[in-house]
C-alpha positions as CSV (number, residue, x, y, z in Angstrom):
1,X,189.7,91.8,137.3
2,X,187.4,92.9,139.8
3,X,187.4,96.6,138.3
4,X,187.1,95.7,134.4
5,X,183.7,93.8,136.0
6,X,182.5,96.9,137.7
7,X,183.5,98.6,134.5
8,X,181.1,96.9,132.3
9,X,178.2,96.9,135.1
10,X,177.8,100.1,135.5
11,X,177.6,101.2,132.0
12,X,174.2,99.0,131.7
13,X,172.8,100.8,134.7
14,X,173.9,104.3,133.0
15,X,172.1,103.7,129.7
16,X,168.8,102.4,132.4
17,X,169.2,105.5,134.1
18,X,169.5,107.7,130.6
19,X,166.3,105.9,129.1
20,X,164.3,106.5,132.5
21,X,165.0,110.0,132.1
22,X,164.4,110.4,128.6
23,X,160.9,108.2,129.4
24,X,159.9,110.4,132.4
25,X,161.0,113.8,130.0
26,X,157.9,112.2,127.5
27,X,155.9,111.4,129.7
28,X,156.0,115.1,131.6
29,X,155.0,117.2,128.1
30,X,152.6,114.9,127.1
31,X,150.9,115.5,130.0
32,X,151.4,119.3,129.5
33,X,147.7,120.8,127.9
34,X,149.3,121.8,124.3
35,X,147.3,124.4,121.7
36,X,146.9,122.3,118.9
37,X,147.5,124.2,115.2
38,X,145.9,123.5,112.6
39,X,148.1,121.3,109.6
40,X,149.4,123.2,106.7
41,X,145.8,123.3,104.2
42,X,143.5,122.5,107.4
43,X,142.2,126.2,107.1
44,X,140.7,126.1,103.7
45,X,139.6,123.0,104.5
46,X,137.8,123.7,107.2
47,X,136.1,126.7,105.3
48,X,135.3,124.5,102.6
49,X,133.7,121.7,105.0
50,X,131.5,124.7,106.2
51,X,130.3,126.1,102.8
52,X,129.4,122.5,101.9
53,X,127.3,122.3,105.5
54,X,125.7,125.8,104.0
55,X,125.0,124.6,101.2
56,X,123.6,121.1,102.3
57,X,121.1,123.2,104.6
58,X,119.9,125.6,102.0
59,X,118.9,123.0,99.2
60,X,117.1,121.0,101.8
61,X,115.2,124.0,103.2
62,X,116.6,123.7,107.0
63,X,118.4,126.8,105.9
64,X,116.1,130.2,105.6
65,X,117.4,132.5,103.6
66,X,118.0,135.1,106.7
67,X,119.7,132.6,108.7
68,X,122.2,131.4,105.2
69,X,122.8,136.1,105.0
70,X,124.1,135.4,108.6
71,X,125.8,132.5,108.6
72,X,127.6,133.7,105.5
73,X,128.3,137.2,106.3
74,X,130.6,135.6,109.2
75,X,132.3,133.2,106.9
76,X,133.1,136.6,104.9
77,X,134.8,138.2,108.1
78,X,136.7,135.3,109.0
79,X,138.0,134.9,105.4
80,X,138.4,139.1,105.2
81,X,140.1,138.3,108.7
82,X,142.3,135.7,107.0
83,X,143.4,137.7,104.0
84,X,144.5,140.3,106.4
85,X,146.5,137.9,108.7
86,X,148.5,136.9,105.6
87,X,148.8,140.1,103.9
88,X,151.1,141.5,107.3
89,X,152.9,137.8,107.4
90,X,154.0,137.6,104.0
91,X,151.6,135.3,102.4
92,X,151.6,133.1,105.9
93,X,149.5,132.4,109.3
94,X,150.9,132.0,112.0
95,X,150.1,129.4,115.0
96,X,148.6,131.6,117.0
97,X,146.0,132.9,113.9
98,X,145.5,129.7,112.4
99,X,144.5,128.6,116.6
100,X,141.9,132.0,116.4
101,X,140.8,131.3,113.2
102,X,139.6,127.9,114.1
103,X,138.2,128.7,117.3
104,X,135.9,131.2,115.1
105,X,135.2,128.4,112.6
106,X,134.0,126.3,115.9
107,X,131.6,129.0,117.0
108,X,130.4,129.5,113.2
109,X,130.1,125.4,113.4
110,X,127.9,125.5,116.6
111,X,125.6,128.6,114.7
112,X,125.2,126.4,111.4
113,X,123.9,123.1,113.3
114,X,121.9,125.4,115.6
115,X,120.2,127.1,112.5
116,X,119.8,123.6,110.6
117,X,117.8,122.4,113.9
118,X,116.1,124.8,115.0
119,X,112.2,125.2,114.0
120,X,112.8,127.7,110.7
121,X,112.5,126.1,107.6
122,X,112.6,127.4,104.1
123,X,108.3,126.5,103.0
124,X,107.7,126.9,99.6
125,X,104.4,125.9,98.9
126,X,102.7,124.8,95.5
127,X,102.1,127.8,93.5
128,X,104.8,129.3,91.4
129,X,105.9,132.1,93.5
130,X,106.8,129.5,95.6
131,X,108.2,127.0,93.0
132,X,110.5,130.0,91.5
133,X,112.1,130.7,95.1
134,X,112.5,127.3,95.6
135,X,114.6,127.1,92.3
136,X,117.1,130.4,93.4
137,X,117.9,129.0,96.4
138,X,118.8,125.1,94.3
139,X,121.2,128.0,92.1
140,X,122.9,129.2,94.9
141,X,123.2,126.0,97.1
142,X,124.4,125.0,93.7
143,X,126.8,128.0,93.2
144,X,128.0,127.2,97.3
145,X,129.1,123.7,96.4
146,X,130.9,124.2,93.2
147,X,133.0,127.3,94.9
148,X,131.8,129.7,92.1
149,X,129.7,131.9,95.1
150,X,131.9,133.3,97.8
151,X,130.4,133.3,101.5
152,X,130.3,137.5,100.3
153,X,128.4,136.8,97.2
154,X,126.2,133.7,99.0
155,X,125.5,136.5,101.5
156,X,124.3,139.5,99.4
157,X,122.3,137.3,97.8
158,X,120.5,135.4,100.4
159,X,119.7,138.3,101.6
160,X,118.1,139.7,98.4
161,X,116.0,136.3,98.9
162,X,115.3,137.5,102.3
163,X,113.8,140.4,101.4
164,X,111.5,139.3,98.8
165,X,110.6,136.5,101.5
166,X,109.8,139.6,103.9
167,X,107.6,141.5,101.4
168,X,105.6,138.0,100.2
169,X,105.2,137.4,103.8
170,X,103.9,140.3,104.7
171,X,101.8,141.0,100.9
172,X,100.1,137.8,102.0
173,X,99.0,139.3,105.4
174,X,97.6,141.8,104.5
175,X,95.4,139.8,101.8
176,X,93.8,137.1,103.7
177,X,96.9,134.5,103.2
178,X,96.9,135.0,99.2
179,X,98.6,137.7,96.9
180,X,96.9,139.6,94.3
181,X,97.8,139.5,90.6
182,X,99.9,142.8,90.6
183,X,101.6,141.5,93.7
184,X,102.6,138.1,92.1
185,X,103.8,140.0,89.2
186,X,106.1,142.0,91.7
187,X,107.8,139.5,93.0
188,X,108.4,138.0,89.6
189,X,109.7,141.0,88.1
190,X,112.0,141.1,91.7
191,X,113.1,137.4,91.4
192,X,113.7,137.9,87.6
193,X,116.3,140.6,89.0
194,X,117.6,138.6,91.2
195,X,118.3,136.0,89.1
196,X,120.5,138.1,87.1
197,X,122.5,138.8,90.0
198,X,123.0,135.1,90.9
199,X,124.0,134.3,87.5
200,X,126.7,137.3,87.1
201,X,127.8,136.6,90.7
202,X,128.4,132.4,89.6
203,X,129.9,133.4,86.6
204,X,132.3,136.0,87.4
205,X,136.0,135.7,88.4
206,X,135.1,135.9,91.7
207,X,135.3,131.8,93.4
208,X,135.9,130.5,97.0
209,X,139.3,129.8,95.9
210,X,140.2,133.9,95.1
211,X,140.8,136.2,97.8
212,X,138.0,138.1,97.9
């Protein structure tokens, strides 16, 4: 009688002793640093948070049009980056280059908020040169936020912008602050070009959701 008790006494203490195992196994790995990846969809995600950000800083003017070339001409490597990651892993990313990937997308995230703060702003002024550079940059914050410009696209032609900027700047310079007729009628004739190239670039089959 005295056995069948210890019998049934000890098998208590051995599930206690499992369960304190098992608890002190948890305990151990979650204490363990672990490299978080990213969940299945969190990288196009995460790109798409980012061209919103873009796009957000350009129609509000804390964007210049130098800084948006930049900021967008690295979104274009990390997505060329991407494309090439999946193209040698059979349409997949692994943990280790969705991990890289977003530690690029944090630095790119740091750069945007550092360009949106920083003193540069995007001044337009009231006079129509001003008035119609204003207007391409609403098109391709526009074009950003509905996914019909890629970061490529948004890039090329920001810095189409940047350089029309670049000339006013320095037309106005050299003119006492003011630009002459035949200057104004430059820039148009180099905004109306541009604007062609915004609209073709919206409107082809190229769109933030294509691999491009």
């Amino acid at each position: 009688m005295s056995i069948q008790f210890s019998k049934w006494s000890v098998l208590p203490a051995a599930v206690l002793l499992l369960g304190t195992v098992v608890l002190a196994q948890d305990s151990s790995s979650s204490s363990t640093p672990s490299t978080t990846t990213p969940k299945p969809g969190e990288v196009a995600q995460r790109k798409e948070n980012q061209q919103d950000r873009i796009a957000n800083g350009v129609q509000s003017g804390q964007l210049t049009a130098g800084e948006t070339s930049k900021l967008e001409s690295k979104e274009a490597a990390i997505n060329g980056e991407t494309r090439a990651d999946r193209a040698a892993n059979g349409g997949k990313l692994t943990g280790a280059e969705k991990q890289q990937i977003n530690q690029q997308q944090n630095k790119l995230s740091n750069q945007i908020y550092n360009d949106k703060h920083n003193a540069n702003t995007a001044h337009y002024g009231n006079n129509q040169v001003g008035q119609r550079r204003e207007n391409q940059q609403d098109r391709i914050a526009n074009g950003i936020k509905s996914g019909q410009l890629t970061a490529g696209e948004t890039a090329k032609l920001e810095n189409q912008q940047h350089g029309i900027n670049q000339q006013v700047k320095a037309d106005r310079a050299a003119n006492g602050g003011k630009l002459t007729q035949g200057e104004k009628q430059q820039v148009n004739k180099e905004q109306n070009a541009a604007s062609k190239n915004i609209y073709n670039k919206k409107h082809n089959a190229n769109t933030q959701g294509t691999k491009k």
